[in-house]
N, C-alpha and C positions, 0 to 999 in steps of 0.2 A: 504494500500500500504506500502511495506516495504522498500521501495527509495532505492531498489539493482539497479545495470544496470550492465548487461555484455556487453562488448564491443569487434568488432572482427577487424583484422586488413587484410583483404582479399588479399591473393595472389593465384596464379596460383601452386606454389608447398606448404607453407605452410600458416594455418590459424591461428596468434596471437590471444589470447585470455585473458582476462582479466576481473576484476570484483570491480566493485566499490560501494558506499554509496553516497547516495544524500547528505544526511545532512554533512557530511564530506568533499564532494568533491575531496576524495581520493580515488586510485585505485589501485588496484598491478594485477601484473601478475598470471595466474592461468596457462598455457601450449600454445603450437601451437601444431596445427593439424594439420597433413598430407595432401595433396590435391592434385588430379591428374587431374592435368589439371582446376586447381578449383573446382573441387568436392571432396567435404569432402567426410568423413564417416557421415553420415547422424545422426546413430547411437551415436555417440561419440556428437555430438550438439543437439542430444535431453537427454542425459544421463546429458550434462551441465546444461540443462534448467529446468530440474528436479530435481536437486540438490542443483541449486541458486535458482529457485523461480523467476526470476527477474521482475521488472515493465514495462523493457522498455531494448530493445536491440539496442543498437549504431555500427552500421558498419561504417568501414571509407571508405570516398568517394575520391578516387586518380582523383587529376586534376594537369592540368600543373599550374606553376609556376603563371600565368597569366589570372589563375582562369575557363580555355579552359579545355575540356573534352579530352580524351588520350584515348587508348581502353581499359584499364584496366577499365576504369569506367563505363561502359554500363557492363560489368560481376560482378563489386562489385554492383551496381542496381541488378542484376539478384541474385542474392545470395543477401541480404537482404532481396527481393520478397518471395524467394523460405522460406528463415527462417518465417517470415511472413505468407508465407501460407500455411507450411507442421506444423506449432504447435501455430498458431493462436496470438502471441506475437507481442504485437507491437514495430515496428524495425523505428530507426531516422538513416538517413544517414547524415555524419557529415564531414566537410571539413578534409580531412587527410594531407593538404600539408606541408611538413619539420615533420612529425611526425616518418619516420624514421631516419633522421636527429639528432633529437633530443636523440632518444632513444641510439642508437649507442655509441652517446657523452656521456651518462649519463653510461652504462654499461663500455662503456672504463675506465671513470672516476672513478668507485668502481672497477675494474676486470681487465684492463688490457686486451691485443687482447686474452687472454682467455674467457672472459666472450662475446663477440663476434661470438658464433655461432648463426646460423639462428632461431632456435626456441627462444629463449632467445632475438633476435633481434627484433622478427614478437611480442612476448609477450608485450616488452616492449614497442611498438608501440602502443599495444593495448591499453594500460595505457595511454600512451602519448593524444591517441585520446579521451578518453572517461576520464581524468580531463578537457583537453581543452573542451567538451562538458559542463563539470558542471561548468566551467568559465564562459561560454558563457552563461548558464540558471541559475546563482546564483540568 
């Protein structure tokens, strides 16, 4: 095993994407993907997965504030499923809450409302979710 993990940060228009080291516990942003209506390019997520290699795919799982399920979170379930069982990788869904929050504050903080567009936002999300994973499994 080579302690990769890609991490996606699931929306309706686009998909953060991101890629980290176990041993590290670090992650940085690799792209967001387009998505209509929540479906990727399918293409463009198996080109990722073939490329990284990964051990273990982390999707983040959007819930409300008080830990209650919202409807985004029955689609980000269904897209971790469908990653799971269109390229057989095993996929962790992992509490998302305040991880775009966070990301925003951290791009503002080096960028300025420049660095503030959506891909760049849903990416760094993706980082966001998948070190709070390796916090949580250190």
């Amino acid at each position: 095993m080579s302690g990769t993990l890609l991490s996606f940060d699931f929306g309706t228009k686009s998909i953060g994407v991101a890629i980290g080291q176990r041993i590290t516990g670090t992650a940085r942003p690799l792209t967001a993907l387009k998505a209509n209506n929540g479906n990727p390019d399918w293409t463009q997520i198996e080109r990722l997965l073939k490329e990284w290699q990964p051990d273990e795919v982390i999707v983040g799982l959007p819930l409300n504030m008080d830990g209650t399920e919202q409807p985004l979170t029955a689609r980000a379930r269904t897209f971790a499923n469908r990653v799971h069982g269109r390229f057989g990788v095993a996929v962790t869904l992992h509490d998302e809450r305040l991880s775009t929050v966070e990301a925003r504050a951290g791009l503002f903080e080096n960028g300025g409302f420049r660095a503030l567009n959506k891909g760049s936002v849903d990416s760094a999300s993706a980082v966001v979710i998948l070190e709070s994973y390796f916090a949580q499994h250190a």
